[in-house]
C-alpha positions as CSV (number, residue, x, y, z in Angstrom):
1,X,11.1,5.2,0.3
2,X,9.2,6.6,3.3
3,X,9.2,9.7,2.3
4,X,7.0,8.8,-0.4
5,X,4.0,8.2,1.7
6,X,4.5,11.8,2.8
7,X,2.5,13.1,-0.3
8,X,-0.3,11.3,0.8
9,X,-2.0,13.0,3.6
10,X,-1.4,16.2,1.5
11,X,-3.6,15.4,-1.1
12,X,-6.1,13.6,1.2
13,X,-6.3,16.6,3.5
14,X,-8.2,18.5,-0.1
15,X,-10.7,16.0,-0.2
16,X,-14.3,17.4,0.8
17,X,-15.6,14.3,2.9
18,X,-13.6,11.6,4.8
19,X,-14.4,8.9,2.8
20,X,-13.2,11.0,-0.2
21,X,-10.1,11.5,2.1
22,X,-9.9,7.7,2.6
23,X,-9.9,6.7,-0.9
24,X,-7.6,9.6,-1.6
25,X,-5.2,7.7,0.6
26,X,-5.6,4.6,-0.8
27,X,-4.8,5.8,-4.1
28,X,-1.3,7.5,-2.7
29,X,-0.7,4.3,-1.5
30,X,-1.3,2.6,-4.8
31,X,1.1,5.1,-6.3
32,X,3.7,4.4,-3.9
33,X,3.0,0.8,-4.5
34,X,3.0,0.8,-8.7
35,X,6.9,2.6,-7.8
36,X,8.2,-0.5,-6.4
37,X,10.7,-1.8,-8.4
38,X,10.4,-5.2,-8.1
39,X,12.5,-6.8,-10.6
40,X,15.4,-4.3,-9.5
41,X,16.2,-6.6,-6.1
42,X,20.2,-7.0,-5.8
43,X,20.9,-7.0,-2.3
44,X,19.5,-8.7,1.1
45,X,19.0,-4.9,2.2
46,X,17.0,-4.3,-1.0
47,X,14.6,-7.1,-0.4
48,X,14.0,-6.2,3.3
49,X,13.7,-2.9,2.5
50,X,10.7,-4.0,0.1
51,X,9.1,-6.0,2.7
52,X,9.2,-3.1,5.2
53,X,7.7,-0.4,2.8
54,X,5.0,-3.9,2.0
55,X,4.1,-4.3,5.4
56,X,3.8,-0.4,6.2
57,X,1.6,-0.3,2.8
58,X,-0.5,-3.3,4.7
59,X,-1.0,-1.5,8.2
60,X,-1.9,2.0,6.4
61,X,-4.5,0.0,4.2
62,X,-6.0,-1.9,7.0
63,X,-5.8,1.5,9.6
64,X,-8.0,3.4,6.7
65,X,-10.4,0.0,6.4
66,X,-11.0,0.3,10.2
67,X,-12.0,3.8,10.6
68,X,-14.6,3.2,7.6
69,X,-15.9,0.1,8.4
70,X,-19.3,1.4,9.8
71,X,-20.2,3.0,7.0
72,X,-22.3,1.6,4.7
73,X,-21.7,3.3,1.9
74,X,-18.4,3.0,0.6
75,X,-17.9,-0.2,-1.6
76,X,-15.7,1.7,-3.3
77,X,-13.3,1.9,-0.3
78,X,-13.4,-1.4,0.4
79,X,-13.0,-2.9,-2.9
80,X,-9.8,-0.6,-3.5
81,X,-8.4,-1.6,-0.2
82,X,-8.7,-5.3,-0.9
83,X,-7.3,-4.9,-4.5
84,X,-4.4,-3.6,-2.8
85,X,-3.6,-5.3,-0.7
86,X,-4.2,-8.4,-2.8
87,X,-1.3,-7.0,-4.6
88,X,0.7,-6.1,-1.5
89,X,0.2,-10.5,-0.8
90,X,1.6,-10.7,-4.6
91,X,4.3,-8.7,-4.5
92,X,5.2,-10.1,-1.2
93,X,5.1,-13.8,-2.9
94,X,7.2,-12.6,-5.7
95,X,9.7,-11.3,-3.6
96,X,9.8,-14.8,-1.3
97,X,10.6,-16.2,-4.4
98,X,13.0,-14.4,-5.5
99,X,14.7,-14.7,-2.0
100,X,14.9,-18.4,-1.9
101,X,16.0,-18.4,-5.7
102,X,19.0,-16.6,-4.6
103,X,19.9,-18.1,-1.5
């Protein structure tokens, strides 16, 4: 699942500015993210292997959102970072759900 995120920084490191870069990594991460198989949960491992790739989704969002925060120009950064990881908070839900369902 890691190994996913691994794409990232290659396609980031083409980008001609460093916000470009930062909203090049956002978008790997949203790839990695629209991957997830949700509905495909079987196992305890499964679902805490989810969380885990969640919350390293989370820390790699909020990492990018730090080192831009100065700048004043890029809405677009921020507004992609926060759609993420409002859908990072979703998923996570779902998935809390679906553990108490089964237990």
């Amino acid at each position: 699942m890691f190994g996913a995120f691994s794409d990232i920084d290659y396609q980031s490191n083409r980008a001609r500015t460093p916000s470009e870069a930062a909203v090049k990594r956002l978008d790997g991460i949203g790839h990695v993210l629209s991957e997830l198989d949700l509905a495909g949960m079987q196992t305890q491992d499964n679902l805490t292997r989810m969380l885990l790739t969640l919350d390293t989704a989370d820390k790699c969002i909020r990492s990018i959102r730090a080192e831009f925060r100065t700048e004043v120009a890029n809405d677009r950064l921020a507004r992609k970072a926060e759609d993420l990881m409002a859908l990072i908070e979703r998923a996570r839900d779902e998935l809390t759900g679906c553990r108490t369902a089964k237990s």
